[in-house]
C-alpha positions as CSV (number, residue, x, y, z in Angstrom):
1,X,-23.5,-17.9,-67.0
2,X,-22.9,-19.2,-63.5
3,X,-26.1,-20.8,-61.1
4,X,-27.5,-18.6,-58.6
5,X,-27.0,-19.6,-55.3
6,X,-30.2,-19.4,-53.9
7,X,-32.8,-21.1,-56.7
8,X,-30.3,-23.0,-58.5
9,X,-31.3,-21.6,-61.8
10,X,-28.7,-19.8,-64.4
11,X,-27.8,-16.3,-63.5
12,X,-29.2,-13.9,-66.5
13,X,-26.5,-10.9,-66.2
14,X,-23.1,-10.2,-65.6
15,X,-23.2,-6.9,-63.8
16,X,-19.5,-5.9,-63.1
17,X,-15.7,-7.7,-62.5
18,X,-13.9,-5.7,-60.2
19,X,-11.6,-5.9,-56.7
20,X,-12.8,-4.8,-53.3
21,X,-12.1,-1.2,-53.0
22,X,-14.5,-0.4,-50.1
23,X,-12.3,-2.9,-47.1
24,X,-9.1,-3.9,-49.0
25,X,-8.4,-1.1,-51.0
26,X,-8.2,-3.0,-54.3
27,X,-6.1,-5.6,-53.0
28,X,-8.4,-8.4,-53.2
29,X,-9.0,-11.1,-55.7
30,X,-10.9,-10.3,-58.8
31,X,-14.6,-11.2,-58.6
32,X,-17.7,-10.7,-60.7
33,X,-21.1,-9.7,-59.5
34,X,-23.8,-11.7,-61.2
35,X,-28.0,-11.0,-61.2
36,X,-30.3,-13.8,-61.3
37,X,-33.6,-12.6,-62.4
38,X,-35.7,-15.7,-61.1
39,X,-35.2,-14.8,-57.0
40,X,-34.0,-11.1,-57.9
41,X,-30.4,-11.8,-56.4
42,X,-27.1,-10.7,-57.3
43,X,-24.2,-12.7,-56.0
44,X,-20.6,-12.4,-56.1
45,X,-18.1,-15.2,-57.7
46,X,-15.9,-17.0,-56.7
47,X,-17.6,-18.0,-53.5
48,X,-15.6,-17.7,-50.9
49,X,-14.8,-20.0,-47.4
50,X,-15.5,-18.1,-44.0
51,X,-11.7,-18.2,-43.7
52,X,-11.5,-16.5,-47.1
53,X,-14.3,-13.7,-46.1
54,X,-12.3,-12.9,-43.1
55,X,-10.2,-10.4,-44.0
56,X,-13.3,-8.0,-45.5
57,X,-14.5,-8.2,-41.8
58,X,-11.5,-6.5,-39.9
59,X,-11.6,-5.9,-36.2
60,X,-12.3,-1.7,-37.6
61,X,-15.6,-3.2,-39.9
62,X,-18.6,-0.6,-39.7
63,X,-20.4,-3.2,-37.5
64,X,-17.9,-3.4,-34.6
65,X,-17.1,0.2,-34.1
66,X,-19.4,2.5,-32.1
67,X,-21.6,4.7,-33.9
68,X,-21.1,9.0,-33.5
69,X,-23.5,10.6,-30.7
70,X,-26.2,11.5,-33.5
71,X,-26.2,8.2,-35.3
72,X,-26.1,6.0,-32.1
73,X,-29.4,7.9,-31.3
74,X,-30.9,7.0,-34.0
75,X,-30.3,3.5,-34.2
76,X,-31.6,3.2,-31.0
77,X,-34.6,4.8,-31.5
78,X,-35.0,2.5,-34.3
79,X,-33.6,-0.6,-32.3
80,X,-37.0,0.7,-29.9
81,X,-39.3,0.7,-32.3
82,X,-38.3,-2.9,-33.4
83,X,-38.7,-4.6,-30.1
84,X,-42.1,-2.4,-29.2
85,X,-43.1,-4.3,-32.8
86,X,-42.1,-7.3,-31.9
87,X,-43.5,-7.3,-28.4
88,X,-46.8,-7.1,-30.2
89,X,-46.4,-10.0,-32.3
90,X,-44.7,-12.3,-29.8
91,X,-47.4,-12.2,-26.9
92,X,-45.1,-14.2,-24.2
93,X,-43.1,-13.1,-21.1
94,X,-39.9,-13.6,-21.2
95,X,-39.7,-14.3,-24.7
96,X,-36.4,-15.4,-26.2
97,X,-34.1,-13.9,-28.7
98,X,-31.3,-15.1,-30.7
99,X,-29.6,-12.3,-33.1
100,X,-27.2,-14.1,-35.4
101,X,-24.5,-11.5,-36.8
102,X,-25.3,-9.5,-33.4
103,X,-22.1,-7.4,-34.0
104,X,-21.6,-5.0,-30.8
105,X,-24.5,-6.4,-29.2
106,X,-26.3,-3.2,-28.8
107,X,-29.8,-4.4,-30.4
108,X,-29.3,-7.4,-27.7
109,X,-28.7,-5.2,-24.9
110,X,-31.7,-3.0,-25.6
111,X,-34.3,-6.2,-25.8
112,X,-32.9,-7.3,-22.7
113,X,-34.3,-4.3,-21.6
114,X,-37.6,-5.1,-22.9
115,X,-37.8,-7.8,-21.2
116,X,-36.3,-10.6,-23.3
117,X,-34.2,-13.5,-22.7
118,X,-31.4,-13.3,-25.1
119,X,-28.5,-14.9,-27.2
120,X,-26.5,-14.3,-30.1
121,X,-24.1,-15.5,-32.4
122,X,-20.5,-12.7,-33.8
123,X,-17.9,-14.0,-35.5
124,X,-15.8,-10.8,-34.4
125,X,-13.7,-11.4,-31.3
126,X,-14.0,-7.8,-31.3
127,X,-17.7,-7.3,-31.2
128,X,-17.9,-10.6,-28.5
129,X,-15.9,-8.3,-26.5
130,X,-17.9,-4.7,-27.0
131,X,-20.6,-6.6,-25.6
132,X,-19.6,-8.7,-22.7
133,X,-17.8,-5.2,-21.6
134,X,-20.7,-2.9,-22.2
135,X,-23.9,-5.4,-22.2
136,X,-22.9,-8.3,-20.1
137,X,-23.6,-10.4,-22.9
138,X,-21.4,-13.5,-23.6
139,X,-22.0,-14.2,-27.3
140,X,-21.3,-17.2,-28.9
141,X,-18.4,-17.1,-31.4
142,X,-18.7,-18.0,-34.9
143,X,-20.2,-17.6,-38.5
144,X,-23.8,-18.4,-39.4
145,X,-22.4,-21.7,-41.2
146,X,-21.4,-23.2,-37.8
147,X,-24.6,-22.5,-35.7
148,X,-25.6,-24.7,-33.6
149,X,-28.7,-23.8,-31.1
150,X,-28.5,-24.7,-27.5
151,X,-31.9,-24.0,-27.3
152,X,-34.7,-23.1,-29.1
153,X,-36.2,-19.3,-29.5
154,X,-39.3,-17.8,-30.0
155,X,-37.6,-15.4,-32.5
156,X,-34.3,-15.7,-34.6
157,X,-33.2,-12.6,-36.1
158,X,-30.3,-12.5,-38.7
159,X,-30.3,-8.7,-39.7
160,X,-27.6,-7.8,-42.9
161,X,-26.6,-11.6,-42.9
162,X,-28.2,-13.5,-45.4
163,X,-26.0,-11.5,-48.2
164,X,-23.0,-12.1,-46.5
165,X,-23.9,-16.7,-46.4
166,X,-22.6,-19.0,-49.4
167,X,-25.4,-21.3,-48.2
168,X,-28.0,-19.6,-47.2
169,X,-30.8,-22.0,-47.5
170,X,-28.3,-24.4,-45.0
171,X,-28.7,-21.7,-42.7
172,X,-32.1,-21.3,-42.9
173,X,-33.0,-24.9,-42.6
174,X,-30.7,-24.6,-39.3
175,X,-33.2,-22.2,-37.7
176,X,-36.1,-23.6,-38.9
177,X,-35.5,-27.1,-37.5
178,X,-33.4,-26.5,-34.4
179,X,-33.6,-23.2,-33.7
180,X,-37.7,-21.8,-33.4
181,X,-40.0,-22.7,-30.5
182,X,-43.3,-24.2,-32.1
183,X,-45.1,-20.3,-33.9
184,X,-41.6,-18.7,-33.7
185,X,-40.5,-16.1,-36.1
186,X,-37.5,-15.6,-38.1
């Protein structure tokens, strides 16, 4: 069995082979999805380079594309109740932001309206552009793997990211040591 990504120990299952149905319509290199039982991960083999993982992330990907009246409402209730959380716990005006993965920017564009100072990271020219068209926001292109802070924030958030890294704990050490003020959050 292969080693988990994450803690490094041997994977304890096998859980499937298969091709990528969902964005390339079974065109895509075989690959097996693999459980390790000691951090309760499954990961998929062969890892793949961010230049490899680009074609699963066309410019049509879930994340870039608007969301229907109904949905869009939803989220941004949701996207509210988030930030009125978070304004809690980070007791600071004009507390900073930085959304890595920020996709169309929309979760960006409503904590500005909270009062937040904000930055992100997309690695979808396509999403970069959503948001400087509807937000304002310029967002930094890129993958997590290349971030590099400008600055540091008093909260980092990397929402459905961390199962998309090879390296995960590499980006986490990122944040942690360049990225957080002194009591920020991830």
């Amino acid at each position: 069995m292969p080693t988990c990504p994450l803690c490094q120990k041997q994977a304890d299952l096998l859980i499937a082979n298969g091709k990528d149905y969902f964005i390339l319509q079974g065109k895509s290199a075989d690959f097996e999805i693999n459980y390790c039982a000691g951090c309760q991960t499954a990961f998929s083999l062969p890892v793949l380079t961010d230049q490899e993982l680009e074609p699963y992330y066309p410019e049509n990907y879930e994340a870039y594309v608007g969301k229907k009246r109904f949905l869009g409402w939803l989220q941004t209730l949701k996207y509210k109740a988030d930030l009125k959380f978070i304004k809690k716990i980070i007791k600071k005006d004009q507390a900073s932001i930085f959304e890595i993965g920020a996709g169309r920017g929309e979760f960006l564009a409503a904590a500005v309206k909270f009062g937040f100072k904000v930055n992100g990271l997309e690695p979808s020219q396509a999403g970069r552009d959503f948001a400087q068209k509807n937000y304002k926001l310029r967002l930094q292109p890129g993958f997590a793997s290349d971030l590099v802070f400008e600055q540091k924030y008093d909260l980092v958030i990397a929402r459905h990211v961390f199962e998309h890294l090879n390296n995960p704990w590499q980006v986490l050490k990122k944040i942690i040591d360049n990225g957080l003020t002194p009591g920020g959050y991830l």
